[in-house]
N, C-alpha and C positions, 0 to 999 in steps of 0.2 A: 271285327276279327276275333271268332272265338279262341283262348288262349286253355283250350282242351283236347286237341287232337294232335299225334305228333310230328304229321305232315299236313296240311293240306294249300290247295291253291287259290289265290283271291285275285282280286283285281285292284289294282290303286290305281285310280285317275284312268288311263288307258293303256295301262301298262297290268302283263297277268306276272304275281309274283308268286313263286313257291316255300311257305316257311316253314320251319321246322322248328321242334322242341319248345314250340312256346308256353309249355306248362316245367321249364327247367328254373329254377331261382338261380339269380345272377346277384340279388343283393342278399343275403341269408339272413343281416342283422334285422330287416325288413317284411323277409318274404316277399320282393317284388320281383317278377318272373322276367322271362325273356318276353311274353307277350307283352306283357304292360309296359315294357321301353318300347315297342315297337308302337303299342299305342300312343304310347308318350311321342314319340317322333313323328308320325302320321298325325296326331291332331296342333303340334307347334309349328309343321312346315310354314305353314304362311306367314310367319312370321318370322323363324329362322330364314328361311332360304333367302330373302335378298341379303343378309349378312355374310355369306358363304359364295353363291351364286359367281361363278365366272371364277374361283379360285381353286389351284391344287388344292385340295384333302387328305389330308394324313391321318390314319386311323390308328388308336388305341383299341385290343381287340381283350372282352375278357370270356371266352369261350365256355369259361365252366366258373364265370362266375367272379366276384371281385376277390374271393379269398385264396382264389388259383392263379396261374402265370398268366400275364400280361402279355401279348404279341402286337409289338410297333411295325405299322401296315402303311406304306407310300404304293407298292404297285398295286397296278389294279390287275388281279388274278385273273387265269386264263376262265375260269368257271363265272366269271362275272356278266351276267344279261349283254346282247351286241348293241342295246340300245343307251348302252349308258355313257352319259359324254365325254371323256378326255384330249388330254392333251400330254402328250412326252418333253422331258425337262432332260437335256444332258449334263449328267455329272461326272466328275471328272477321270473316276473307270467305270462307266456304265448309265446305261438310258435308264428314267423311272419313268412310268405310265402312268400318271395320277386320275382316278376319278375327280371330276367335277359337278358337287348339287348343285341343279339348277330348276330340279320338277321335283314333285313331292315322291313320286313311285323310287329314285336312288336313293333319296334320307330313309325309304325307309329300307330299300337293300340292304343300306350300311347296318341299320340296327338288327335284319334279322340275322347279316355276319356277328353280333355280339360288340359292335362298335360301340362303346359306350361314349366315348370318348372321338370328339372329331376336331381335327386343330388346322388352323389355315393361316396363311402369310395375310399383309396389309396390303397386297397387290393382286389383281387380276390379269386373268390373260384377255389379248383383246380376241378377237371372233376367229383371226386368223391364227391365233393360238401365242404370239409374241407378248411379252412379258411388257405390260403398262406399268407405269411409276402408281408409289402407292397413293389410295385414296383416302387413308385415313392414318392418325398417329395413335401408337398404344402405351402409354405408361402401367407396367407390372406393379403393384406396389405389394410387394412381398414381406409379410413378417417374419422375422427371426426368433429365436427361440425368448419367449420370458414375454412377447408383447402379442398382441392379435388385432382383430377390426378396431377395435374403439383409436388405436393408434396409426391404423391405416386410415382412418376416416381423418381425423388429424393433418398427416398431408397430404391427403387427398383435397382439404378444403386450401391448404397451402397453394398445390398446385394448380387448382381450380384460376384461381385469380391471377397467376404469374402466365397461365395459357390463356385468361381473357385479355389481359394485356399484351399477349400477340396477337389477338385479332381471333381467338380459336376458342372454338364451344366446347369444353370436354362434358361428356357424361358419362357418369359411374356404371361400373358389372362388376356386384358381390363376385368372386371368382368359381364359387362352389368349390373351393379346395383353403384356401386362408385365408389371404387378401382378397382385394380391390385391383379392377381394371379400369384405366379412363378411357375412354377415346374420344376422338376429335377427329371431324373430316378436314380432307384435304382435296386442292383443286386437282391434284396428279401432276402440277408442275415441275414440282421435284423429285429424285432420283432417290432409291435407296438410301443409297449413301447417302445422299443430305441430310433425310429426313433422319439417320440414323445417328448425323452429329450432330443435330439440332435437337434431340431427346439427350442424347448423353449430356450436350451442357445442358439442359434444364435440369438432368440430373444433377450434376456437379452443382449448379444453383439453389437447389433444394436442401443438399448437402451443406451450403454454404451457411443459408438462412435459417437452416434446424439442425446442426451439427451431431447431437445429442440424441439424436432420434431420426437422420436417414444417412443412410448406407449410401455411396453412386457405386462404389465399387465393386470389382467381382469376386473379393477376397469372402471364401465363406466363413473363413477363423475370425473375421471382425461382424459378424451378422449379428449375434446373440445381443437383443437388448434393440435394439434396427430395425426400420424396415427397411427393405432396398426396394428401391426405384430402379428394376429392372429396365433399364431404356432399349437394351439389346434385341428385341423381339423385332424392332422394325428394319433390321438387317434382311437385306430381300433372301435367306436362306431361312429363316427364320420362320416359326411357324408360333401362335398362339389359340388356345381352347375359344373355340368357336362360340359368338354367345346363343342360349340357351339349349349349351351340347351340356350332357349329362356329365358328371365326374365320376371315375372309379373308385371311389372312395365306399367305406360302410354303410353310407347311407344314398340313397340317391340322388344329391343334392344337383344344382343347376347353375352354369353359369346364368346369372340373371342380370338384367338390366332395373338400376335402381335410380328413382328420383332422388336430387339432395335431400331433400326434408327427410326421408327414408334413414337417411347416411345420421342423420342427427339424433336421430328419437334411441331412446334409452330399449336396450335390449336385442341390436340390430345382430340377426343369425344369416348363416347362409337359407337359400329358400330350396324345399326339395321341387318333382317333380310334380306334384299332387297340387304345392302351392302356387304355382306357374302357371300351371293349367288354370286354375281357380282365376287368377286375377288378369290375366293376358286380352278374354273379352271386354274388360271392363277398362283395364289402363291400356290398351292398346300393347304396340313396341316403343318402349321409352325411348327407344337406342332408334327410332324411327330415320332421326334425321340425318344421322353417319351415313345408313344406305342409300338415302335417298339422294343426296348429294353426287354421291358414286354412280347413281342407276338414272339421275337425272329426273327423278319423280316428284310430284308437290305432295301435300299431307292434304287428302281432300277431309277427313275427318279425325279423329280425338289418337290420330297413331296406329287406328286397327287398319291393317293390311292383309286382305283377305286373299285367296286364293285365287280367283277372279281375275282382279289386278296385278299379282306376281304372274301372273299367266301373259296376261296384257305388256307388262315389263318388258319380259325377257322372248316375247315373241318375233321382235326384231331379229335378237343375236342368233336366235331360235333358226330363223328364215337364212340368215346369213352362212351358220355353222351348215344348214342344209347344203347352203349352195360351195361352201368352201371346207369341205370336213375334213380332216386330218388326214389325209390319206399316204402320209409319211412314218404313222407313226411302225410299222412294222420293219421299214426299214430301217430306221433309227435302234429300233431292238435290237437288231441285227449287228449293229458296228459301234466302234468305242473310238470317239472322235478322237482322245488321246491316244490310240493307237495307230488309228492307218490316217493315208491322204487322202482319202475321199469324201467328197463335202458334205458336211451332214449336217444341215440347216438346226435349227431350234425350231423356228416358224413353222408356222402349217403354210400350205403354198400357196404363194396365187397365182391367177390368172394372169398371164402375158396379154397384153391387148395389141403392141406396135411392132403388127404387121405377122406375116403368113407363119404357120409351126414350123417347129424345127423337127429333123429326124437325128440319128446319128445310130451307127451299126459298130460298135466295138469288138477287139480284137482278145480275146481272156484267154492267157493261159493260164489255167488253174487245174484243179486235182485231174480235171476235164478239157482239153482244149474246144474252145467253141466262140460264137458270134454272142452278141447279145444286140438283139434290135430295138431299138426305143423313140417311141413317137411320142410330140409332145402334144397332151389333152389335158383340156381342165387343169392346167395349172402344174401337172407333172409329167414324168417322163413316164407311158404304162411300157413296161416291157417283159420281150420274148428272147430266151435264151434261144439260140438254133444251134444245135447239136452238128449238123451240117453246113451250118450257113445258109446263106442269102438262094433260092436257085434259081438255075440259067436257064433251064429247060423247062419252059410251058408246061410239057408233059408229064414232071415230076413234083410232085409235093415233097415238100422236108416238113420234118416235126419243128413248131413251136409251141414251148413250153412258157407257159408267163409265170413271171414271177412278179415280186412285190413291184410296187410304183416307186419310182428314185426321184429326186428333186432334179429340177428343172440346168443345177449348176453341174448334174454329170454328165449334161451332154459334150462338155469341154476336156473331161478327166481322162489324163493318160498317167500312170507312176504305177509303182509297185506297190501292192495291197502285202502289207506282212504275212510273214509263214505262220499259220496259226488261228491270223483272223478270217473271218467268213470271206468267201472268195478269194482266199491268199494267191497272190502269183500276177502279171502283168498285165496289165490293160495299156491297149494303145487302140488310136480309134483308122479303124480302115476307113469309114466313109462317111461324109455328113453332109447336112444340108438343109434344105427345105422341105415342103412338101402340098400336094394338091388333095383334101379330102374328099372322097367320093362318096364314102358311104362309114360309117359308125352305127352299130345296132351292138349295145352294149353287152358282151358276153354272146356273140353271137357271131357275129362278122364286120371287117376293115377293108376297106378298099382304099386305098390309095398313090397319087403317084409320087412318085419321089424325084429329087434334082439337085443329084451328088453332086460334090467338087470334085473327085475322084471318079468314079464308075457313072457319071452320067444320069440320064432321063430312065425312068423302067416305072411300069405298073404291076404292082403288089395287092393280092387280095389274103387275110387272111380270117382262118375259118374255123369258128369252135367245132369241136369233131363229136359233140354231143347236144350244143344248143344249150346247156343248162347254167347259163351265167358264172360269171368271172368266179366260180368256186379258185381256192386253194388247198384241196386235196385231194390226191387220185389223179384220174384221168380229167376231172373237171377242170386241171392246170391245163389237157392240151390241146393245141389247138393244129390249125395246117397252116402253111404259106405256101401261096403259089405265086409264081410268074405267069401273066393272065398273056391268052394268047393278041389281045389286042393290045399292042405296044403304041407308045407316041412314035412320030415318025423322026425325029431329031433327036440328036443326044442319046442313043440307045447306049445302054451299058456294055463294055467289051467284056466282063466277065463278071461273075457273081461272086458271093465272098471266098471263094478261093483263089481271086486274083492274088498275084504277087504284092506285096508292098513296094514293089520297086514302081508301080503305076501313081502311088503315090510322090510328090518333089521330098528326096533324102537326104540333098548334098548338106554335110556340116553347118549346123546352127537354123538348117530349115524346117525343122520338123514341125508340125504343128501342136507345140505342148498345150498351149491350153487356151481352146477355141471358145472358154464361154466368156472371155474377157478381152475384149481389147483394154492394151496400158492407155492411159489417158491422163494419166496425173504426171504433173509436170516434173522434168528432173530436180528443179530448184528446192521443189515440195518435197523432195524426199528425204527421209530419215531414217539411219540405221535402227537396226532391232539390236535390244543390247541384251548381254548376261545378265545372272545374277549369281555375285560372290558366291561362294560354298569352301567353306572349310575340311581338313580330313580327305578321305577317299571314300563316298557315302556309294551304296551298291546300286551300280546302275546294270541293269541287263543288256550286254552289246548287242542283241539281235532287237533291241528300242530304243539307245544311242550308238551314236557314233561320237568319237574321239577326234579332235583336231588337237593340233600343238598352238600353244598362245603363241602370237609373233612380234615381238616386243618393238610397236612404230606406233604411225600414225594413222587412225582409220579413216580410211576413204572412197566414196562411194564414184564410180567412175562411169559417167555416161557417153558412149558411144554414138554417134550423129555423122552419117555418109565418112565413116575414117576419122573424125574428129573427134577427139578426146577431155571431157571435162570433167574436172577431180572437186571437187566437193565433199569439205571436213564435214564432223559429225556435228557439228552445227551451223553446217550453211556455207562457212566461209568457202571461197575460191581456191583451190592450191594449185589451178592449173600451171599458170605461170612458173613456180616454184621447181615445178617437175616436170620441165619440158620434154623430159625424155622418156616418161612414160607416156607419149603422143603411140609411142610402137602399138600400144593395147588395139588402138585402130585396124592396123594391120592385122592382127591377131586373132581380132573377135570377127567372125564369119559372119556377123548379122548387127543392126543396130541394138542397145539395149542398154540399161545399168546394171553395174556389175559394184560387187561389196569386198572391200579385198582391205589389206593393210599395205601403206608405205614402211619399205624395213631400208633402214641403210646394215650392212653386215660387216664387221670386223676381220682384221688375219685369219679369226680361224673360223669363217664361214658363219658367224652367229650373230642375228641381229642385232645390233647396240641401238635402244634407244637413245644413249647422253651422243653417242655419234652422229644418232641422226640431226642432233641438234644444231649440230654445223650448217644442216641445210635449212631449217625452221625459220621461218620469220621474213623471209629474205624474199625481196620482189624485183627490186632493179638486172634488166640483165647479166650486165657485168659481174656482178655479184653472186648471180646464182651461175654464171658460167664458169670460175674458176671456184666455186664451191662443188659444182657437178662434176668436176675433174680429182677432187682431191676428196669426198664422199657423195659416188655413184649410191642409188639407189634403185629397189625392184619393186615390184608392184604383185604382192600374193595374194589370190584371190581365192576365196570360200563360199562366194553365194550369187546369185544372183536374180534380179526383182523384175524384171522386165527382157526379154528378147523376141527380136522380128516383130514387133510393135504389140505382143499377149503379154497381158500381166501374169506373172506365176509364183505373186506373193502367199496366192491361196492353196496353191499347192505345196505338197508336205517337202522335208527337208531334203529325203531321198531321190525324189523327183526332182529337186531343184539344181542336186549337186550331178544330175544325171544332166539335165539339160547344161547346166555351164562347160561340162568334159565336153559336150555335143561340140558348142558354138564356138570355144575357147579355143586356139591352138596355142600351146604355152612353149616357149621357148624367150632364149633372149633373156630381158627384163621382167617380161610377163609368166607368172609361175603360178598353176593351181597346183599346191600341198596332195597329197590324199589323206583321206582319214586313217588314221592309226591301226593296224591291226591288235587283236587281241583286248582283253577291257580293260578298264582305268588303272588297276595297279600297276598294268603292264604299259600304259600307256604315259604314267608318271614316271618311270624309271624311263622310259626312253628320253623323256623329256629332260627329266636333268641329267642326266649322261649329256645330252648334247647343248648343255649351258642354257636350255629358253628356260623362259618366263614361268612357263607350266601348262593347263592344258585346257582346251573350251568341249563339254560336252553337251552332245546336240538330240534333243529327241529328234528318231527318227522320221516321226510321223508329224511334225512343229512345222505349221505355219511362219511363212515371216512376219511377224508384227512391226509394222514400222513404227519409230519414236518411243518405245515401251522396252523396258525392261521384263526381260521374262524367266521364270522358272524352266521355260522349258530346252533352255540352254544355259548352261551353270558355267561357272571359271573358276580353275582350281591353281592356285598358284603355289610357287613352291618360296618363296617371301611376301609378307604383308606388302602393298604399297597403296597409296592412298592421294587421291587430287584436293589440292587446297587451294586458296586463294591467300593472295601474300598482302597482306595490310598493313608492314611498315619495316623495318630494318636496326639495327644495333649495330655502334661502332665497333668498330674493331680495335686487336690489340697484337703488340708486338708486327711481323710481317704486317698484319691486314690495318693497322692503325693508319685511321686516316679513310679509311674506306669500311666498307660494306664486312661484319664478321659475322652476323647470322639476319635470318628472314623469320620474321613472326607470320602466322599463319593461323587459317581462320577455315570456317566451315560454316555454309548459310545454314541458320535454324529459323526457327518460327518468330525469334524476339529482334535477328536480324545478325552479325558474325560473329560467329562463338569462337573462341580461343581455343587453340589445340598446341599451342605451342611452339618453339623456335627449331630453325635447323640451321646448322653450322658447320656440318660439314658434309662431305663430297663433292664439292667445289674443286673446280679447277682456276687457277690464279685468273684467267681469261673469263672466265665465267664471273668471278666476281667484278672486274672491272666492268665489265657489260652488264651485269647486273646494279650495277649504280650510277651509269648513264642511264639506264632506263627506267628505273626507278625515281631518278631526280626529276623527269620530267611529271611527276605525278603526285607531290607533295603537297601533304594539307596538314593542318596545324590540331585538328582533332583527331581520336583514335576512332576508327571502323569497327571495333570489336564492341561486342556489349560487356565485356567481362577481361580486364589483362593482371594477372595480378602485379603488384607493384613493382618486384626485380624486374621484373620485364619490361614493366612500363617507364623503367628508368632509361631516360638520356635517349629513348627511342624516338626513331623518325617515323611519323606515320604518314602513309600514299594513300589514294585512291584503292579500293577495293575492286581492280576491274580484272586483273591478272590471275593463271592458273598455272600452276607447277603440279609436279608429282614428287613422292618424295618415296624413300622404302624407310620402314622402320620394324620394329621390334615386334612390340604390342601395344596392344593400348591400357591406360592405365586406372585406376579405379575413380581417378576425376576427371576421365576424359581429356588426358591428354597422351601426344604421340609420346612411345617411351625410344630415345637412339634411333629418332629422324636422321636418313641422310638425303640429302639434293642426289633427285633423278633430271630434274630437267622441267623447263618451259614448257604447256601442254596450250601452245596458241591453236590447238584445234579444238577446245575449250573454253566456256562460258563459263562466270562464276554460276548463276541460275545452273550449271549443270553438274555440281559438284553437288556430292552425298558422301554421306560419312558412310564407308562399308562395310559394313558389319558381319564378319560370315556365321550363312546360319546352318546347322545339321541338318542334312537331307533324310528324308523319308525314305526309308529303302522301297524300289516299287514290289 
């Protein structure tokens, strides 16, 4: 490739590419041009690319050069060749479309974009585009100011041998920027995370062994004088400089892969690209055996891996990405999964194999009203918007319009798409089913029949209205459908999509929310989705949450079975018995299901008291709970629910969710659904305490239910601290209480086993303490549960069993981590110790 002309076009491998400006210098201290990177990357493929191969690529862009701006590049631009392979990664407001090298013609796209710079995660996607565990581990070894290589080589040879004695090869890469990179393969057994706390303690180990000379931490005021063992790279978000990708630095230099003997010889520099070239035929790929591991290859000679055999490689995933290509990814561009309820996979799809396709004809009102039809092929749903609908008469054609391919899970979606986002406005599905294929000629024509639940048997042909393949622009979107005059003789359809919905079954709690899942996990199995703490009033948008009032009980998850009623705390236990009288929920709910609701017993003035519910807590024997249920009744309020009419609709967002519980619920009596609060959080905390609750639970709109998880995307704002502990021993009391129980030492599981947070002593009612030391006596051991008490406290103390949980309100917490003016809320027997955490509230992100 001549680096003389200022456009011209070539061929790489079999792929035609068009460069530009290859006589532009990009290194100036140098003089080495855009061409000569481009050469430079075209004659290294075969030996980079199985290092990169099957991973997102993040580009470093220096356009006019390394002494000009920098532009940091994850998507892959609309101007980029259609033969280049990726994959879309959802984040958390917004899709990225990452290129993926896997052939030499994209490494060298990348460089003739100016990419100098190409950085990639420890993990691959596999063929179907789903994020595999990583295959390799990477130690940064970064130096700080005042030291350089001779000191990176240092613990590098440290870490060499504390990673052979786990069983782990590491080999060196000069970085082309300071340091030293190690890496070491791995089998993909483990998880990001693992491998990410399994690097950080080798860090802290390093740390240990060399004090004086490595860093673990991320403190940059303590660097100077350090290297730091950057462990953080193998965090699956995480991305590191690819090895032999070029650095933006003054010179050209290379990330290179180096033999130890290399790391020891006096004089050790980074290597540029000139020097890479030079010695790459002759030593092969040092770093041979990381990919090889990964890619599944043997070393048939001294390292060198030609171009030949990375062809041979990746021709498998090659065949496979043919047959299973991403053909989601434009949909995915399209919507922000933290935004709306619509399912937006990560995965690239697959192929359904058990049993005939499905069809489904949905109902959108959006800026438009209209049908959308969707047949399942190859793996997704392809569909056609119908402006008119489905039609009834043979003799007329309607326009279908296709648009992008949706995954295979919206053939089940009914909710509201928010105002704002693409397709904003409601979806509910008129008609679904099966389907008989006749005929497919892709980009061409569909025949098929179909065998609604609703509208019956009908044959459907439809017909590109120009022949010229599945284009998306123009007229190449449309297409026709007709109603063929040859129908099946049974099951004909009584109307086409302008049938009423009333043909569809609508009586309360019947509706068909969401058809791509039947529930199947057992009620026993289930687990509530919990908040997460938040302090202040952090800006939430109410048209992306909603507002509920905290209700100060006991949660419980209630599953419905033919009128039959079963309560279930949030860790499993039974409460049925307890609360005979919420059996009413039976009557109530129109359909079988579980429902997520809290036990509130409510005071004189209508508010719920947790310390009152207490009266009814613990309590099994009939009798017991019969004149307890007379002297504190309780209700049963409901916010969510996870299952109805045998469809799971945990996967449906929280809008949808709280729309199908108003469906199926009829609330009266005992059984109460709340609504969400009008107006946003400020106005929703002042209502709150004007009416003496707890404070308030905010819900993204668009939030899945997660079961057993704690999630950010439902917060709790309270208007006092209060906190679950486990109570591991007791102090006598004095004056009145002598002789008995005057405070509860209290504890919080950590990592070394129950940490001290100190006693409470009051909010205690005289009855509560007596009951408190009958059942505490039964539970007495002669050592302390805590890892830590200091000695006031440890004086004259009784210590129990660590099995019990209470709540307590306090203050704050205090700079040694303890409660500062604890008082007793009450017993939390809906509570494991394993399910207490210290809550810490943290400052929201405004979105």
């Amino acid at each position: 490739m001549s680096p003389v002309a200022k456009k011209t076009t070539v061929r790489v491998g079999d792929r035609r590419l068009t460069l530009t400006n290859l006589d532009k210098v990009l290194y100036p201290e140098t003089g080495t041009t855009k061409g000569r990177v481009i050469e430079y990357y075209e004659r290294i493929a075969p030996w980079m690319i199985p290092h990169v191969t099957g991973r997102p690529m993040t580009r470093k862009r220096w356009a006019n050069g390394v002494d000009g701006k920098v532009f940091f590049e994850k998507n892959l631009p609309d101007s980029a060749p259609d033969w280049i392979r990726h994959h879309t990664i959802a984040h958390e407001h917004h899709d990225v479309e990452y290129p993926v090298v896997d052939e030499m013609p994209t490494l060298v796209w990348t460089a003739q974009q100016a990419a100098l710079e190409l950085h990639v995660p420890q993990w691959r996607f596999g063929p179907r585009g789903a994020h595999q565990n990583p295959d390799r581990i990477v130690l940064d070894l970064d130096p700080g100011e005042g030291v350089g290589l001779p000191e990176c080589v240092e613990v590098a040879l440290v870490a060499r041998t504390v990673l052979q004695g786990m069983g782990l090869e590491p080999y060196p890469v000069t970085s082309g920027s300071k340091g030293i990179h190690l890496y070491a393969a791995l089998d993909g057994s483990a998880t990001a995370q693992q491998v990410s706390d399994v690097a950080h303690e080798l860090a802290k180990a390093l740390e240990q062994d060399m004090p004086d000379l490595v860093l673990s931490s991320m403190s940059r005021a303590e660097r100077a004088g350090k290297v730091f063992v950057d462990w953080s790279q193998n965090n699956g978000n995480k991305t590191t400089i690819a090895p032999y990708s070029l650095r933006g630095r003054s010179h050209p230099t290379v990330a290179a892969p180096r033999t130890w003997a290399e790391l020891t010889e006096p004089g050790l520099a980074h290597l540029t690209l000139d020097e890479v070239l030079e010695r790459v035929p002759d030593l092969g790929d040092l770093l041979h055996p990381v990919a090889a591991a990964s890619l599944g290859v043997g070393r048939a000679d001294a390292g060198h891996w030609d171009g030949a055999r990375t062809e041979q490689v990746n021709e498998r995933e090659r065949q496979e990405r043919q047959e299973l290509q991403d053909r989601l990814s434009t949909y995915r561009a399209k919507r922000d999964a933290a935004r709306t309820p619509e399912p937006v996979p990560q995965a690239s799809p697959t192929v359904r194999t058990d049993g005939t396709p499905t069809f489904v004809i949905q109902e959108h009102h959006a800026t438009r009203n209209h049908y959308d039809f969707r047949l399942e092929h190859d793996g997704v749903l392809v569909s056609w918007a119908l402006p008119k609908g489905e039609p009834t008469d043979p003799g007329a054609n309607h326009l279908a319009v296709q648009t992008e391919d949706h995954p295979l899970e919206y053939g089940g979606f009914e909710g509201v798409i928010p105002a704002g986002e693409y397709g904003g406005g409601t979806v509910t599905i008129w008609d679904d089913g099966t389907y008989e294929l006749e005929k497919w000629r892709e980009g061409e024509e569909v025949i098929v029949t179909l065998h609604g639940r609703t509208n019956g048997v009908r044959r459907l042909a439809l017909l590109h209205t120009r022949g010229r393949g599945r284009g998306r622009s123009g007229d190449e979107k449309n297409w026709l459908i007709h109603r063929t005059k040859d129908q099946p003789s049974q099951g004909e359809a009584t109307d086409g999509a302008g049938a009423e919905r009333a043909s569809r079954p609508s009586a309360a709690g019947r509706e068909r929310i969401d058809r791509a899942a039947s529930a199947s996990t057992e009620p026993a199995e289930r687990r509530t989705m919990q908040a997460s703490l938040q302090k202040g009033e952090p800006a939430l948008d109410p048209r992306q949450w909603a507002f509920e009032m905290k209700w100060d009980g006991v949660r419980a998850l209630a599953t419905v079975r033919d009128g039959a009623v079963r309560l279930l705390s949030r860790n499993g236990n039974d409460l049925t018995d307890q609360y005979p009288e919420l059996q009413e929920l039976g009557e109530r709910a129109g359909v079988d299901g579980v429902f997520d609701g809290e036990i509130v017993a409510l005071d004189r003035h209508g508010r719920p008291s947790f310390q009152l519910l207490q009266n009814r807590m613990g309590l099994t024997k009939p009798r017991e709970v019969s004149a307890a249920r007379a002297s504190t009744p309780v209700r049963l309020f409901l916010f969510d629910v996870l299952e109805a009419d045998g469809h799971e609709l945990t996967r449906l967002g929280y809008t949808a969710r709280r729309e199908a519980l108003t469906t199926v619920v009829d609330p009266g009596g005992l059984i109460e659904v709340p609504p969400e609060s009008d107006g946003d959080l400020a106005a929703a905390m002042t209502r709150s305490k004007k009416r003496g609750l707890e404070g308030v639970v905010a819900k993204k709109r668009s939030s899945r239910y997660v079961e057993g998880r704690r999630s950010e995307s439902w917060l709790k704002l309270k208007h006092h601290a209060t906190q679950e502990v486990v109570v591991g021993g007791w102090k006598p009391g004095a004056g009145r209480r002598e002789g008995g129980v005057g405070s509860l030492l209290l504890g919080i599981p950590g990592d070394d086993g129950l940490v001290y947070v100190g006693k409470v002593g009051t909010g205690f009612r005289d009855q509560d303490l007596d009951d408190i030391g009958v059942l505490l006596g039964r539970t007495e051991r002669d050592t302390s549960p805590f890892v830590d008490v200091p000695r006031p406290d440890a004086r004259d103390a009784h210590w129990v069993a660590p099995e019990r949980v209470a709540e307590v309100e306090f203050a704050e917490w205090t700079g040694d981590g303890r409660l500062r003016q604890p008082s007793w809320r009450g017993w939390r027997s809906d509570k494991s110790p394993e399910d207490v955490v210290r809550e810490v509230p943290e400052e929201v992100v405004p979105d």
